[in-house]
DSSP file (Angstrom, degrees, kcal/mol; ACC not computed):
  #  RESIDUE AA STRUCTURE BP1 BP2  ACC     N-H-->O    O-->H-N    N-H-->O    O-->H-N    TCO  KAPPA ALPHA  PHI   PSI    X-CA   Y-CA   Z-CA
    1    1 A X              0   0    0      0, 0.0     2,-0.5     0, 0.0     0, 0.0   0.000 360.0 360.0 360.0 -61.5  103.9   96.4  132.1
    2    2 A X        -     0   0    0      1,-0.1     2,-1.8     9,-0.0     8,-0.0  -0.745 360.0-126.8 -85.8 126.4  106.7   96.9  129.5
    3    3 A X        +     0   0    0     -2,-0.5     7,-0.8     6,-0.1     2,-0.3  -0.155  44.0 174.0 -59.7  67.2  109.0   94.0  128.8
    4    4 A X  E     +A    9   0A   0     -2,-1.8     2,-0.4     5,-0.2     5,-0.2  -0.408  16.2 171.5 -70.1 125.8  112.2   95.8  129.4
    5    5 A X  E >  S-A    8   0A   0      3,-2.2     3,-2.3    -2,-0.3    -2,-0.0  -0.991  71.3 -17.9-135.7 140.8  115.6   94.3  129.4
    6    6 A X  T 3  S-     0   0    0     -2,-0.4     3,-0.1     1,-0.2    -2,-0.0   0.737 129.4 -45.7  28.8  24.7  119.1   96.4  129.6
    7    7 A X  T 3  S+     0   0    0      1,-0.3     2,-0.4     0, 0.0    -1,-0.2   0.637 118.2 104.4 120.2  -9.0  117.3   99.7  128.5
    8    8 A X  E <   -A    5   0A   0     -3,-2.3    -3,-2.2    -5,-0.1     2,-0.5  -0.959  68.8-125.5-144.1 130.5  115.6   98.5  126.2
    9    9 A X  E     +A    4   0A   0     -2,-0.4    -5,-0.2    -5,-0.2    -6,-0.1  -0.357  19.1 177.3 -69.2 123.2  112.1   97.5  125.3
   10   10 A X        +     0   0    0     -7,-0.8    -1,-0.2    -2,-0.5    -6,-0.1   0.504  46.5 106.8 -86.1  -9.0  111.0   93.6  123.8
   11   11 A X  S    S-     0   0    0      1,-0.1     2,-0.6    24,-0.0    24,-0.1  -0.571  71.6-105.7-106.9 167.2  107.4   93.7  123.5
   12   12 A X        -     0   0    0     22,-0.5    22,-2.4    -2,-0.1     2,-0.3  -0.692  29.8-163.4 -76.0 106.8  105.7   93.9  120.3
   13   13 A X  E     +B   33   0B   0     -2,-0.6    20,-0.3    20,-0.2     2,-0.3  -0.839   8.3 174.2 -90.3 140.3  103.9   97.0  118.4
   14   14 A X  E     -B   32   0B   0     18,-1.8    18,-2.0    -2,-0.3     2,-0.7  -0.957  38.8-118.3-121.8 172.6  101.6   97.4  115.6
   15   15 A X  E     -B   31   0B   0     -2,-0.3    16,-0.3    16,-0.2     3,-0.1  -0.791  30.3-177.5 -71.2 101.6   99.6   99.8  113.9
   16   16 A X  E     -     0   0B   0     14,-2.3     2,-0.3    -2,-0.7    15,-0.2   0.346  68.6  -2.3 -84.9   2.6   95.8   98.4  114.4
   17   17 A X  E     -B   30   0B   0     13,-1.1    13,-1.4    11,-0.1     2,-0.3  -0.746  58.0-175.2 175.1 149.8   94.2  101.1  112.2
   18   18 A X  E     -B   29   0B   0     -2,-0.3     2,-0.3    11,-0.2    11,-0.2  -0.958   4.1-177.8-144.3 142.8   95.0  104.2  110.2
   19   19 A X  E     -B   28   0B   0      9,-0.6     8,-1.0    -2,-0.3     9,-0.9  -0.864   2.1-173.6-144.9 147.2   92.8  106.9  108.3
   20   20 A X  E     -B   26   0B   0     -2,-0.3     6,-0.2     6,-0.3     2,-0.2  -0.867  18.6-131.9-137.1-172.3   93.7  109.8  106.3
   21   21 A X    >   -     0   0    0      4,-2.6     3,-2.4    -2,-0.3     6,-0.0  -0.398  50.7 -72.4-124.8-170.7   91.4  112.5  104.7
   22   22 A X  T 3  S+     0   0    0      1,-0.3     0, 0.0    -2,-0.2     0, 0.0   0.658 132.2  57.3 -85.8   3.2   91.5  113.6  101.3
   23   23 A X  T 3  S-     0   0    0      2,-0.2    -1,-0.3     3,-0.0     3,-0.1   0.045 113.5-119.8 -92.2  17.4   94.7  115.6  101.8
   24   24 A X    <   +     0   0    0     -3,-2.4     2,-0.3     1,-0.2    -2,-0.1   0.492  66.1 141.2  13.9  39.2   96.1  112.4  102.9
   25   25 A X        -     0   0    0      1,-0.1    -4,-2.6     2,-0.0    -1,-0.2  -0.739  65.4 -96.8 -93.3 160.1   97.0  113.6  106.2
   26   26 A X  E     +B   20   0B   0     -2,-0.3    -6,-0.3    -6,-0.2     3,-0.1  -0.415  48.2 164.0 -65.3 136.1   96.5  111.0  109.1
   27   27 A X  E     +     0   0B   0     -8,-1.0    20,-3.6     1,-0.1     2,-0.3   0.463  69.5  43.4-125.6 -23.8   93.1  112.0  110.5
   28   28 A X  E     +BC  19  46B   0     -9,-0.9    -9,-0.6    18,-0.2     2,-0.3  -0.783  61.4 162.9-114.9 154.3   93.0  108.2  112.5
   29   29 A X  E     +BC  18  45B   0     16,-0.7    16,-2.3    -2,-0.3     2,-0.4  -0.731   6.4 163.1-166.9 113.2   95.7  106.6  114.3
   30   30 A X  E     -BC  17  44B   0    -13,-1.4   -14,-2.3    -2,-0.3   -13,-1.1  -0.937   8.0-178.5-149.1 122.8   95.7  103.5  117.0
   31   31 A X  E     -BC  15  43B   0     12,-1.8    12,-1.7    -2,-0.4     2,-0.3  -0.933  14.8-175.5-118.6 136.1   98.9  101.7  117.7
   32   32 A X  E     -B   14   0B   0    -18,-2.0   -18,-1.8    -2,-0.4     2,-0.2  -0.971  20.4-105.7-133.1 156.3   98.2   99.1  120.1
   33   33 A X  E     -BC  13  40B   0      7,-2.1     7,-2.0    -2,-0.3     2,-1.0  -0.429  21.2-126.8 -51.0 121.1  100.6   96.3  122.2
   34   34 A X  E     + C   0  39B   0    -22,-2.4   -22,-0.5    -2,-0.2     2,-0.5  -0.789  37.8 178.2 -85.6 106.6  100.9   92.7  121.6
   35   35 A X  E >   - C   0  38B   0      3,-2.2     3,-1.3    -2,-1.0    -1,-0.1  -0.618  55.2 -53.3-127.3  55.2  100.4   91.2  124.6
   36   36 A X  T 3  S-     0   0    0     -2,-0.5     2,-4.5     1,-0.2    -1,-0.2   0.964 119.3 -39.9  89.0  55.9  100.3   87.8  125.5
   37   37 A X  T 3  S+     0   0    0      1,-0.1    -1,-0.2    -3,-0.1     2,-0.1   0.157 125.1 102.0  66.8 -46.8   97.6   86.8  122.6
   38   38 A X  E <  S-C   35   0B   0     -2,-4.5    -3,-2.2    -3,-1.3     2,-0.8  -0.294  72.6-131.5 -84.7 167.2   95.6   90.5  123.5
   39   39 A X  E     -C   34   0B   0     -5,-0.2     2,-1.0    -3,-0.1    -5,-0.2  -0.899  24.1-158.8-119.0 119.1   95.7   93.2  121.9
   40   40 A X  E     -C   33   0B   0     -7,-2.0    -7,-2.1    -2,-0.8     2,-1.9  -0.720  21.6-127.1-116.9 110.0   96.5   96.8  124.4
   41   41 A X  E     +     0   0B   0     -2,-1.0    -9,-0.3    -9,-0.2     3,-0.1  -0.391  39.1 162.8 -58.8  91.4   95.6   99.9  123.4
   42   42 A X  E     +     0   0B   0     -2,-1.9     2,-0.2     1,-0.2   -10,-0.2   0.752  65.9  12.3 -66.7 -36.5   98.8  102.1  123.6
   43   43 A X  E     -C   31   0B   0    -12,-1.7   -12,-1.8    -3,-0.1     2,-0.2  -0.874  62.4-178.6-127.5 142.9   98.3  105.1  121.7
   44   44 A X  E     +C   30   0B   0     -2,-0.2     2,-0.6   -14,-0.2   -14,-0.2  -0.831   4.1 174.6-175.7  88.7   95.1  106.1  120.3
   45   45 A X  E     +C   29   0B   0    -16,-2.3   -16,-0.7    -2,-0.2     2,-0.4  -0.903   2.6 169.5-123.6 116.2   94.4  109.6  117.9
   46   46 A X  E     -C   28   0B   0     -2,-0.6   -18,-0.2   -18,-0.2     5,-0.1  -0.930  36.9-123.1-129.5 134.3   91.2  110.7  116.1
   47   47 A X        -     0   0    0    -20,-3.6     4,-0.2    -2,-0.4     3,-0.2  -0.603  37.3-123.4 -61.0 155.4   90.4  114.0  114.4
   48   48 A X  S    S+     0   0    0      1,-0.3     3,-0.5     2,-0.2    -1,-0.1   0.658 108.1  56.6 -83.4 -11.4   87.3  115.1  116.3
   49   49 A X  S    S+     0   0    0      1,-0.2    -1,-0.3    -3,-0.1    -2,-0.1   0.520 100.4  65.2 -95.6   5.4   84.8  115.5  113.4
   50   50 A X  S    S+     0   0    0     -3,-0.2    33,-0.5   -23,-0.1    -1,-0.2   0.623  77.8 106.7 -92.6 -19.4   85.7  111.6  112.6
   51   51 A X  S    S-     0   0    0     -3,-0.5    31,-0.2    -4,-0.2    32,-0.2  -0.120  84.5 -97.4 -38.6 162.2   84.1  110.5  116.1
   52   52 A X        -     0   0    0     29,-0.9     2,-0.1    27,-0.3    31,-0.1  -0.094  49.8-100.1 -26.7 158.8   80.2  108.4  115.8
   53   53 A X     >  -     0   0    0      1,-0.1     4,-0.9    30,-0.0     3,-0.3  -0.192  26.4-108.4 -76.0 179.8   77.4  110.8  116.4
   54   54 A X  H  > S+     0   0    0      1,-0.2     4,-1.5     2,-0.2     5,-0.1   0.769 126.9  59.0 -85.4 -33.1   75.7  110.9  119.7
   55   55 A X  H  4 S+     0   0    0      1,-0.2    -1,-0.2     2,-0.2     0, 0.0   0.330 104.1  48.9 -93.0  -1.1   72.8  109.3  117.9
   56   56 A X  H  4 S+     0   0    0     -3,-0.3     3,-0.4     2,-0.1    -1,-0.2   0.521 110.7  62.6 -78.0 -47.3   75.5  106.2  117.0
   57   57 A X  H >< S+     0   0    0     -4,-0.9     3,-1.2     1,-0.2     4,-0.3   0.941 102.1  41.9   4.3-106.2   76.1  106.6  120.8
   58   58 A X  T 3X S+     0   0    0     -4,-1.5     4,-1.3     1,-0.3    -1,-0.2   0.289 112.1  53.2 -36.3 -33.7   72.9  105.8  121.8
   59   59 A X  T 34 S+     0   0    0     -3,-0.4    -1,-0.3     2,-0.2    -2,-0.1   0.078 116.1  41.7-102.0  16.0   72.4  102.6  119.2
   60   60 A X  T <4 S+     0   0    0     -3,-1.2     4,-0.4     2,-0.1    -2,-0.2   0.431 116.2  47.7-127.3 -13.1   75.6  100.9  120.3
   61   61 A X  T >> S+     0   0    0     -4,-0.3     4,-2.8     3,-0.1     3,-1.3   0.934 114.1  48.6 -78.6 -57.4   74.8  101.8  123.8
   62   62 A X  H 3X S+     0   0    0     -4,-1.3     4,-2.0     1,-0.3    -3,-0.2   0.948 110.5  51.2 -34.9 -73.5   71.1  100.4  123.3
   63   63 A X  H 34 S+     0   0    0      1,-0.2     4,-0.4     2,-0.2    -1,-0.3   0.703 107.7  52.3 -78.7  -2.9   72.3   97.3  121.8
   64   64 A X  H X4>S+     0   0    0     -3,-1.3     3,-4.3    -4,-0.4     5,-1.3   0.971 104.2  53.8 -47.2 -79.1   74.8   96.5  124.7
   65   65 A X  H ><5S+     0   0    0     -4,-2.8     3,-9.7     1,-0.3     4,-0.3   0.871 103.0  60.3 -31.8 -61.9   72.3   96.8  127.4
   66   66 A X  T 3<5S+     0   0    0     -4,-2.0    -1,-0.3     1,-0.4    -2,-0.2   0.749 110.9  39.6 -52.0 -28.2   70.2   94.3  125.5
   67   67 A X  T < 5S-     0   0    0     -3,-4.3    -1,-0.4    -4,-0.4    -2,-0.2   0.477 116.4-112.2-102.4  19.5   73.0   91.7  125.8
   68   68 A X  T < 5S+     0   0    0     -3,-9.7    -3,-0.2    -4,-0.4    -2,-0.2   0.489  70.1 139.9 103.0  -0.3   74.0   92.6  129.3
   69   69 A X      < -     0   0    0     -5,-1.3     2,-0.5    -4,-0.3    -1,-0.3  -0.444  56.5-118.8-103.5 179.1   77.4   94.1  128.3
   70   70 A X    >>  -     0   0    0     -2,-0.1     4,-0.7     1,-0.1     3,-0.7  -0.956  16.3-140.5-118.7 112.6   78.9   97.2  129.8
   71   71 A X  H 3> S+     0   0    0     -2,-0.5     4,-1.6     1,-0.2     7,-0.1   0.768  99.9  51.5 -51.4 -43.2   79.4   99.8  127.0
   72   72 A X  H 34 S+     0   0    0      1,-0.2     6,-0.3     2,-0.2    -1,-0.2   0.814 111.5  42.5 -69.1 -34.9   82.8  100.7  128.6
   73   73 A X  H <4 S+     0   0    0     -3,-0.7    -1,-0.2     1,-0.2     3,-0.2   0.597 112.4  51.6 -73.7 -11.4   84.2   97.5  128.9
   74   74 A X  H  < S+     0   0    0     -4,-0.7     2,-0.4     1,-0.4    -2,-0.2   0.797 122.6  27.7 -90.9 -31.6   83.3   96.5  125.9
   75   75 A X     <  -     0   0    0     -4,-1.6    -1,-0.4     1,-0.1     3,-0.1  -0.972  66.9-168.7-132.9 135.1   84.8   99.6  124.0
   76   76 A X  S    S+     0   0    0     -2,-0.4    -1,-0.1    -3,-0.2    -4,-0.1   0.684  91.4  51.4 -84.4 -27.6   87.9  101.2  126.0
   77   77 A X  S >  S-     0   0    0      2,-0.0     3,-2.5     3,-0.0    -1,-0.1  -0.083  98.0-172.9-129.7   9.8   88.2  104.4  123.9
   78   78 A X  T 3   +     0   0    0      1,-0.4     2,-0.0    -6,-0.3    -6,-0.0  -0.166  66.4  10.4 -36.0 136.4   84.2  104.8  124.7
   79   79 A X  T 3  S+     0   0    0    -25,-0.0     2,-0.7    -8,-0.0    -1,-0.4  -0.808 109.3  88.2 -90.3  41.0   82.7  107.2  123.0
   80   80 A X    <   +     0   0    0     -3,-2.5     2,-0.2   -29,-0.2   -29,-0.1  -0.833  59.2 149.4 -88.2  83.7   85.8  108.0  120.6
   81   81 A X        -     0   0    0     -2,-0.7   -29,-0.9     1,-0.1     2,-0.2  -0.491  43.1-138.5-136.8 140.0   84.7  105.6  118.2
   82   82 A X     >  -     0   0    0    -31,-0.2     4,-1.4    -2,-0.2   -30,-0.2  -0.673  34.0-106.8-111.4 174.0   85.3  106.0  114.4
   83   83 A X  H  > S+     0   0    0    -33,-0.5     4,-1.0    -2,-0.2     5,-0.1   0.773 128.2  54.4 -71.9 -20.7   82.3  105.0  111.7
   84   84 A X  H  > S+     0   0    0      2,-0.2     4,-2.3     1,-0.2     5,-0.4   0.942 112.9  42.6 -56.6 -57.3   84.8  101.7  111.0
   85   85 A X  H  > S+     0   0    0      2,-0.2     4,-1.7     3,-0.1    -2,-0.2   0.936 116.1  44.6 -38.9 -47.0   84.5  101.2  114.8
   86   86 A X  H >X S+     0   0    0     -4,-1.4     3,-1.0     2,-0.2     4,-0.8   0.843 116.1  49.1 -78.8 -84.6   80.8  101.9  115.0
   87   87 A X  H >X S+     0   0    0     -4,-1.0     4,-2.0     1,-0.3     3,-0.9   0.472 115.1  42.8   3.7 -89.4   80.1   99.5  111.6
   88   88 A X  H 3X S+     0   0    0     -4,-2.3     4,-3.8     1,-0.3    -1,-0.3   0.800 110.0  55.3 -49.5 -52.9   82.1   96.5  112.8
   89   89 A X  H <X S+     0   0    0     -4,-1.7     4,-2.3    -3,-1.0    -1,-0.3   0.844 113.8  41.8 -48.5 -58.6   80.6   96.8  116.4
   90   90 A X  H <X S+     0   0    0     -3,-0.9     4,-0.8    -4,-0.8    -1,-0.2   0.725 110.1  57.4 -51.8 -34.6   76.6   96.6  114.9
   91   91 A X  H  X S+     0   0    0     -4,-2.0     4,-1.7    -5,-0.4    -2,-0.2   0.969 117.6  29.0 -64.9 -67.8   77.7   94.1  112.7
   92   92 A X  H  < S+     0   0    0     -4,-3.8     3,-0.3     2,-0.2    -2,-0.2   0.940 121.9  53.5 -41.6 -66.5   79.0   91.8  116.1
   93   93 A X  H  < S+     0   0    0     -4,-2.3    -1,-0.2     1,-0.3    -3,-0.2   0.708 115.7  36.3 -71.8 -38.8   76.3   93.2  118.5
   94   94 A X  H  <        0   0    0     -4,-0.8    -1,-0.3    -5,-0.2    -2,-0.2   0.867 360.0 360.0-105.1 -19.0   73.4   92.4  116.4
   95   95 A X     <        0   0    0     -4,-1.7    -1,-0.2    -3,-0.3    -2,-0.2   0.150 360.0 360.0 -17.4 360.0   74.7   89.0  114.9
C-alpha cells in the first residue's frame, strides 16, 4: 500500500480540505494519498455538529438511487459529509 523504501516512505500527501470555526480552530480536516492519478483517503476529521443533516442524507441518497449509484461507493466517508461535501455532490448529482 505504502511506497516504502529503506525506512522510509515515497508516496505523496496532501491536504484535500480544511475548515476552521470562528475561533479559528480546525473543525475539518482530510488529508488524502496521491495515488497513481487517484486520490485515497488517509486521514479524515470532522467536528460532529459540521456533519449534513439526516434530511441532506436522504436528498443525496434519493438522488443516487435515481442514477443507479451506490451511496457508499460513491461517498467513502458516507454519512460524514460536510455542507461543502453535500453542495458540490447536488451540484454533480443533479447536473
Amino acid at each position: 500500500m505504502c511506497n516504502i523504501k529503506d525506512g522510509k516512505c515515497f508516496d505523496r500527501f496532501e491536504v484535500s480540505e480544511i475548515g476552521y470555526n470562528s475561533d479559528r480552530e480546525i473543525t475539518r480536516l482530510q488529508i488524502v494519498r496521491v495515488d497513481r492519478g487517484k486520490r485515497v483517503p488517509v486521514y479524515d476529521m470532522c467536528v460532529a455538529t459540521e456533519y449534513i443533516s439526516e434530511k441532506e442524507q436522504t436528498v443525496l441518497r434519493t438522488l443516487c438511487e435515481k442514477r443507479g449509484y451506490d451511496v457508499l461507493k460513491v461517498f467513502p466517508t458516507w454519512p460524514n459529509l460536510t455542507g461543502a461535501q453535500y453542495a458540490e455532490a447536488v451540484r454533480r448529482l443533479q447536473g
